[in-house]
N, C-alpha and C positions, 0 to 999 in steps of 0.2 A: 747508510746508502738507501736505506729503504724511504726516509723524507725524502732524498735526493730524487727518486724514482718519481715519487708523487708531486713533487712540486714540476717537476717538468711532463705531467703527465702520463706517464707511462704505467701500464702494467704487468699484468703477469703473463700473459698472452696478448699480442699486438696485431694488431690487420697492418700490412706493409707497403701497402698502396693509400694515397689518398689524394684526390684532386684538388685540395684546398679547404673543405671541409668537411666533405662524406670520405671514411675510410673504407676499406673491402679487401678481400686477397680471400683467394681459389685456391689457393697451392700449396707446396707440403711447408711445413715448422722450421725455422732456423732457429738455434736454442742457441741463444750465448754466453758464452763461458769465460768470467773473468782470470787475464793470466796473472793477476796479483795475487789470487788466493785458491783460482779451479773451479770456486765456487759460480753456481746456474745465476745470473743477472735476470736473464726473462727471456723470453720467446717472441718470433715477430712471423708471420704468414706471410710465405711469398707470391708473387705471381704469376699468374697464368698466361697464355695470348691473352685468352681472352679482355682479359685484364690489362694486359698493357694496349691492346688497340680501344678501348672505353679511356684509358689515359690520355693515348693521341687526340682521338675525339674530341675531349671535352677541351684539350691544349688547345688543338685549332680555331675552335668556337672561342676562347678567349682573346685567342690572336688578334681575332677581329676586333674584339673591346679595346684589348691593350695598346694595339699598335697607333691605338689614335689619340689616347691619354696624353696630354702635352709633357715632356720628358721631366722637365721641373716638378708636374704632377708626382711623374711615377718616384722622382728622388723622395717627394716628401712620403710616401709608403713607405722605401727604403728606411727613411728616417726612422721611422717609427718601428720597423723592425730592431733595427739597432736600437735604440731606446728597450726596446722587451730584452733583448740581448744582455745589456749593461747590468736592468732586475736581476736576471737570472744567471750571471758569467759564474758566482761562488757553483750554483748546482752544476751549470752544466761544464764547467769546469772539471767537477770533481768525476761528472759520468766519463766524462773523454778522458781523464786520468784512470778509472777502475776500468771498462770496459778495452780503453787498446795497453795502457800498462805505460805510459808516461808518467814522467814527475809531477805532482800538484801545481808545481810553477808552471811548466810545459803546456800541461790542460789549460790553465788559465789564463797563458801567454796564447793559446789558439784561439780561445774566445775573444778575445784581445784584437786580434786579425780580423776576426770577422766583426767587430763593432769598428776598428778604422776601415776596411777596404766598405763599410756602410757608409762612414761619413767620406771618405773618398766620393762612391758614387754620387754622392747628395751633390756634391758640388760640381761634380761632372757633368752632371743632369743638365747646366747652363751652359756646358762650355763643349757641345758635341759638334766641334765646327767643322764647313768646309772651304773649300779655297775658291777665290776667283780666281779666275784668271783673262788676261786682255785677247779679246778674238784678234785674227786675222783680218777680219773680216768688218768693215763697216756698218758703226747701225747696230750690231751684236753685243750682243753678252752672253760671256760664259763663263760655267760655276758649275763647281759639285757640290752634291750633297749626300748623305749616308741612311738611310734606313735602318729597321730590323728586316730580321730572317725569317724569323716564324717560331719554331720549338728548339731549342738548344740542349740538345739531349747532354747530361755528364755524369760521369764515368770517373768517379774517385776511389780512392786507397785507403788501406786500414791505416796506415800513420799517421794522417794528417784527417781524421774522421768528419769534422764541419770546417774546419779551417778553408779547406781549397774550393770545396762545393759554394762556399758564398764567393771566392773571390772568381770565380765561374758567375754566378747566381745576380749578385748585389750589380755586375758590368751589363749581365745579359738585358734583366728587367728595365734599365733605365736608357739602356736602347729600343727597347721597345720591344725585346723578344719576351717567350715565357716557357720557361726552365723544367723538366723531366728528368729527376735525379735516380741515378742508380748507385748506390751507395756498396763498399765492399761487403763480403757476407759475413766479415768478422769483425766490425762495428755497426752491428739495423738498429741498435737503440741507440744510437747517438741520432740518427738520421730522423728516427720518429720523433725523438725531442724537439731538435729542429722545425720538421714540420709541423708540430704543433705549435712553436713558438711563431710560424708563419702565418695559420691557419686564423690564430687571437686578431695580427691583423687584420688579416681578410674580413672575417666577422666584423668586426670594429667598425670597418668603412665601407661593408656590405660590396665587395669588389663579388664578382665572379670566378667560379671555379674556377681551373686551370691556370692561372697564372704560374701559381710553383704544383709540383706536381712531383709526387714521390712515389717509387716503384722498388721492393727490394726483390731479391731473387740471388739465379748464378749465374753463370757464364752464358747460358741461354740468354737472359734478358738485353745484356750488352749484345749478344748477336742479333737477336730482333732489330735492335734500338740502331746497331751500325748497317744494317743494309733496307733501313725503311726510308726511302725520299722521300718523306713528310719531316723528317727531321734534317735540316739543311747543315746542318753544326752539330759536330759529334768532339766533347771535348773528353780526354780521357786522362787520367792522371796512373801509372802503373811501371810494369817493368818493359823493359825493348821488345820482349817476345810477343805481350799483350799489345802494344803500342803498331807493333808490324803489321798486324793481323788486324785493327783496326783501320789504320790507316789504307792499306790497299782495298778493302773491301768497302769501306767508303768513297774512295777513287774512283772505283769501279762504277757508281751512279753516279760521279761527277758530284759528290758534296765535299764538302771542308769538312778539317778534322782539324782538334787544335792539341797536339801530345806533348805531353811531360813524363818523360820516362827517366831510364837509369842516369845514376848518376858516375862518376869514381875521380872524386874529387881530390885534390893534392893540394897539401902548402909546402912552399919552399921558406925554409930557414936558411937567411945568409947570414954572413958574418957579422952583418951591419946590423941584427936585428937588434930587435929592447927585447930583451931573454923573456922578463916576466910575463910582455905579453903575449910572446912566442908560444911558452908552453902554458899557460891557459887556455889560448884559440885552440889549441894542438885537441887539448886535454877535453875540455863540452864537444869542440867537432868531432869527437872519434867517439866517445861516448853518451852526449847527450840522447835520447830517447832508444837507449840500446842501442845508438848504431844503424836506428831504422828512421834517418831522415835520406830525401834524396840528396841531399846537401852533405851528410854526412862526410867529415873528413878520413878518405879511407889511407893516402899516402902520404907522406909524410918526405918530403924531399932536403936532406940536409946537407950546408957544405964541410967538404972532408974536415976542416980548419976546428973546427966546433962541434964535429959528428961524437966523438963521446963525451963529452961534456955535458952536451945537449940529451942524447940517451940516458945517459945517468940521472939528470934531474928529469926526465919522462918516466923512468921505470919507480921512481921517489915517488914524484906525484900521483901514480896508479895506484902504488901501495897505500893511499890514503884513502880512495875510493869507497863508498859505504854502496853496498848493494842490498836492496831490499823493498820492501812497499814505498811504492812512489806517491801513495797519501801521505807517506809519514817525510816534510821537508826534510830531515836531517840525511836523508838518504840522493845518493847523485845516481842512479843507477837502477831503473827498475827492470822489469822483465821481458823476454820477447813477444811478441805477440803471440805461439803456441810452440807445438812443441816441432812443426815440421819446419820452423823458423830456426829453433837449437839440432836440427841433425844439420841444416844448411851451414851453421855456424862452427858445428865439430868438423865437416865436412871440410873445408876452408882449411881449419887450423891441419887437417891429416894432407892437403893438397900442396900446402906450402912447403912441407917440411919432406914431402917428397920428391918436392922440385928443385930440393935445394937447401929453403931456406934455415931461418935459425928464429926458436919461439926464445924472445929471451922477458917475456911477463907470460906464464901460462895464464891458459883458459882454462874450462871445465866448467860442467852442470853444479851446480850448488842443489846443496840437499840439505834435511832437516830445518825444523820449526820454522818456519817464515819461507819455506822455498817448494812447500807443497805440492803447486802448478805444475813443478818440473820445469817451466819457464827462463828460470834465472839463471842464467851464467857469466862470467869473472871476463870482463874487459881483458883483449889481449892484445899484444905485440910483437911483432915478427920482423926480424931482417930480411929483406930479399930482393930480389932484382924486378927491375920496373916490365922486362918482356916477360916474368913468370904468365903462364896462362891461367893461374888464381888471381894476379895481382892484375891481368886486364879484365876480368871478369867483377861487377858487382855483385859482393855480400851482403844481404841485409841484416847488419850485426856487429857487434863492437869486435872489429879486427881491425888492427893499425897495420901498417907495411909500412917501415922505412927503410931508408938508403941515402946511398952519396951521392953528392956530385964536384962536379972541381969548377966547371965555369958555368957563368948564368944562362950560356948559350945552351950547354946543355941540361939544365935543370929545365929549361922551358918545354927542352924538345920531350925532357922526360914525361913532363905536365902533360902536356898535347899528344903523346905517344899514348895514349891507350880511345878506344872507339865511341866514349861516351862523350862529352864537352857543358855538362852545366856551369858547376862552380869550382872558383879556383884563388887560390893567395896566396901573394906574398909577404915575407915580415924583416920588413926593412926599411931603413929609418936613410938608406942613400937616393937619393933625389931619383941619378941617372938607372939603378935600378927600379925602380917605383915605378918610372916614365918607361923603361924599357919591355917592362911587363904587361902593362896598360895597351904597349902600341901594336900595329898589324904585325911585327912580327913577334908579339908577343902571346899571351893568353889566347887560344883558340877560344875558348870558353862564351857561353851567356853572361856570367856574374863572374866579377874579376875585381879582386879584393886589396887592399893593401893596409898591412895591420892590423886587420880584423879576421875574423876566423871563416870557414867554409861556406856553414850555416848563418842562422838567423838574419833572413831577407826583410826589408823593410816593403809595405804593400805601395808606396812611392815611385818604388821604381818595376821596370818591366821586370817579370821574372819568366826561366828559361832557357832551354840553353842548344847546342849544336848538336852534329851528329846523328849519335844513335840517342840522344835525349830527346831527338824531337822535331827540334827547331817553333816549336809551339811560345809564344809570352801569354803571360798572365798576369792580373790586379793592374799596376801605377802604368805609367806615362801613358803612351798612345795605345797600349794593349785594347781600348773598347774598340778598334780598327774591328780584330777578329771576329767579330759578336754582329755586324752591321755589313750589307752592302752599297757599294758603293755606285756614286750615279753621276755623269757627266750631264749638263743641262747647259744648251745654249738656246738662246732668243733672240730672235729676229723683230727688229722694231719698226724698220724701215717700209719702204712703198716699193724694196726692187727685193729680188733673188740671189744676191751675191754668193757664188759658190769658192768651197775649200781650194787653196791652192791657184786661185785665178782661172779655173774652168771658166771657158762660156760654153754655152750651152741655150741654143734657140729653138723657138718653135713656131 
């Protein structure tokens, strides 16, 4: 790990702030602690006001450079970030795998993300169109068009450490905004990586401060950053409590907010599915990255016809499970992010069984040689009912919850029956159900699946989802909408005054 550190820059004590090429930070030590082994990674200095209003400063002053960069321009930086990206994915793969406690593959599948949603924007950069449309009105023409904003403050999670921050980042820049990231307090060396890997391009092609702009800290910083009207766009990645409290205090000065909060996501197994690929999706959605994706598959909805069948080859598959260091690939299951992550998780498993239900793959903490951290604990599975008030509540942590249903009418409402609405699927190979799932009266949901699993979003399409998730999209289709204002422009070519609607109007 220690090459890994140095090739991406980083040392033993870090400044946490940096505008693009000068680093600094005023403020107390955040010491980060790897949950794969306990062991100290490195230290990063957080910030002060002071320190974050010399951030906005120097953003705004860029503003004025960036917003008139022709957008093709700005894609071709993106490009080039991505390119440093691709050098570096083996390192910085392996830091977002030791510092938040993912798989090796997982690490490198998020670097992965952030080199497409780059060449995504590269080509976006051409295609930031807007609509004509035919006046009323003789003589005229009317058309919009889209801007930037100005500073696009974001507000990411320990889980997805660089992953979400570019698909924020990579959409903002090539609209023409320039990005002030607050990264969670329990991955700041993933974030400094990052902006050093930004920082090379800058250098490179002599750009101006502020364009990306990195600020660590705690919950204070996010408070600055949401009730400052210099930042027009406050995007936040977290859970519903954080995301509430964001969003109205943003409201309150009349800014946008773009939220991705909880998730509690569900696949429905019918009868009609293809088994093997049923409980695969089943099996990485409930478990992959501990259980701590917002995608994570946390319900499990089966029909009665196939419900032990089904159970049996689920509780089979568990038993194979290898938990352990998630550098080491042979392992499907690393650690939680700390230890207030594993009282939430025992937490969970003592709620359900008080409400009712029935653990029938226990959990618990893993101990001895390799589980040091305190971190680790045993994928679980519980029977229970979909109104349980555990089962409508997000866990972040490998607990499954499954149950029956008898008709798809009500597997859906089970689906849609709890407060959250990201992602959701079903696994079934019958046309009318497929179609049925997909349609308005089906999946409430942002992302709505069919024979694929809860997780693993492609950055192609919009991601995001309903409710108390948000209603926020992010990365593919038309999500650069968020990131840019928009502008109605009509012209008058004529020698008269023709007014809206047929007014005359003399003088």
């Amino acid at each position: 790990m220690e090459k890994v550190l140095k090739t991406l820059g980083l040392k033993e004590t870090n400044d946490g702030c940096s505008t693009g090429q000068n680093w600094f930070s005023n403020g107390e030590v955040i010491e980060s602690y790897s949950p794969v082994d306990g062991k100290l990674i490195g230290k990063v200095k957080t910030a002060t006001k002071a320190d974050y209003d010399k951030l906005i400063k120097t953003a705004s002053e860029a503003f004025i450079y960036w917003r008139n960069i022709p957008a093709p321009k700005r894609g071709e930086y993106v490009r080039q970030f991505g390119d440093k990206l691709r050098a570096k994915k083996q390192e910085l793969g392996q830091l977002v795998s030791y510092e938040m406690g993912k798989s090796l593959q997982e690490g490198l599948g998020e670097v992965q993300e952030m080199i497409d949603i780059c060449d995504f924007a590269v080509g976006l950069s051409r295609q930031l169109y807007g609509l004509t449309m035919h006046s009323e009105r003789p003589s005229h023409r009317m058309y919009e068009q889209w801007h930037p904003m100005g500073i696009v403050g974001i507000i990411s999670a320990f889980n997805f450490p660089v992953a979400v921050w570019s698909w924020n980042t990579a959409l903002a820049w090539i609209c023409g905004n320039v990005c002030l990231w607050k990264p969670s307090e329990k991955t700041p060396l993933c974030s400094v990586a990052c902006q050093n890997i930004w920082n090379e391009v800058a250098k490179e092609n002599n750009l101006p401060e502020g364009i990306c702009c990195l600020i660590n800290g705690d919950a204070k910083v996010g408070e600055y950053m949401t009730a400052d009207t210099r930042v027009p766009l406050v995007s936040a990645t977290g859970s519903t409590r954080m995301g509430k409290q964001i969003g109205v205090k943003v409201a309150e000065r009349f800014g946008r907010s773009l939220l991705e909060l909880g998730g509690n996501n569900s696949i429905i197994v019918t009868p009609d599915a293809d088994q093997e690929i049923a409980i695969t999706a089943a099996v990485f959605g409930a478990v992959g990255t501990a259980g701590q994706r917002c995608t994570t598959t946390r319900r499990l909805i089966i029909h009665e016809s196939i419900y032990d069948k089904f159970k049996e080859r689920l509780v089979k598959a568990y038993g194979q499970l290898k938990i352990g260091n998630p550098l080491d690939e042979a392992n499907h299951v690393g650690p939680l992010i700390d230890k207030d992550a594993v009282k939430s998780y025992m937490s969970a498993l003592e709620r359900v069984i008080a409400e009712g239900g029935k653990i029938i793959v226990p959990g618990g903490v893993l101990e001895g040689k390799g589980y040091e951290s305190g971190c680790y604990v045993k994928p679980a599975i519980a029977e229970a009912k979909n109104e349980f008030e555990i089962v409508q509540h997000e866990t972040f942590a490998p607990v499954l919850y499954i149950m029956k249903y008898k008709t798809l009418d009500e597997a859906i409402a089970m689906q849609n029956g709890v407060p959250q609405g990201l992602s959701s699927s079903i696994m079934t190979v019958n046309m009318r159900e497929a179609e049925q799932f997909l349609s308005a009266n089906g999946s409430d949901c942002g992302i709505a699946n069919v024979n694929i699993g809860t997780s693993g979003a492609e950055i192609g399409g919009a991601f995001g989802g309903e409710k108390e998730t948000g209603g926020g999209r992010e990365s593919g289709s038309d999500s650069w909408k968020a990131y840019m204002r928009r502008q109605t422009n009509t012209i008058n070519y004529s020698n008269k005054l023709p007014l809206a609607q047929g007014i005359k109007f003399t003088i």
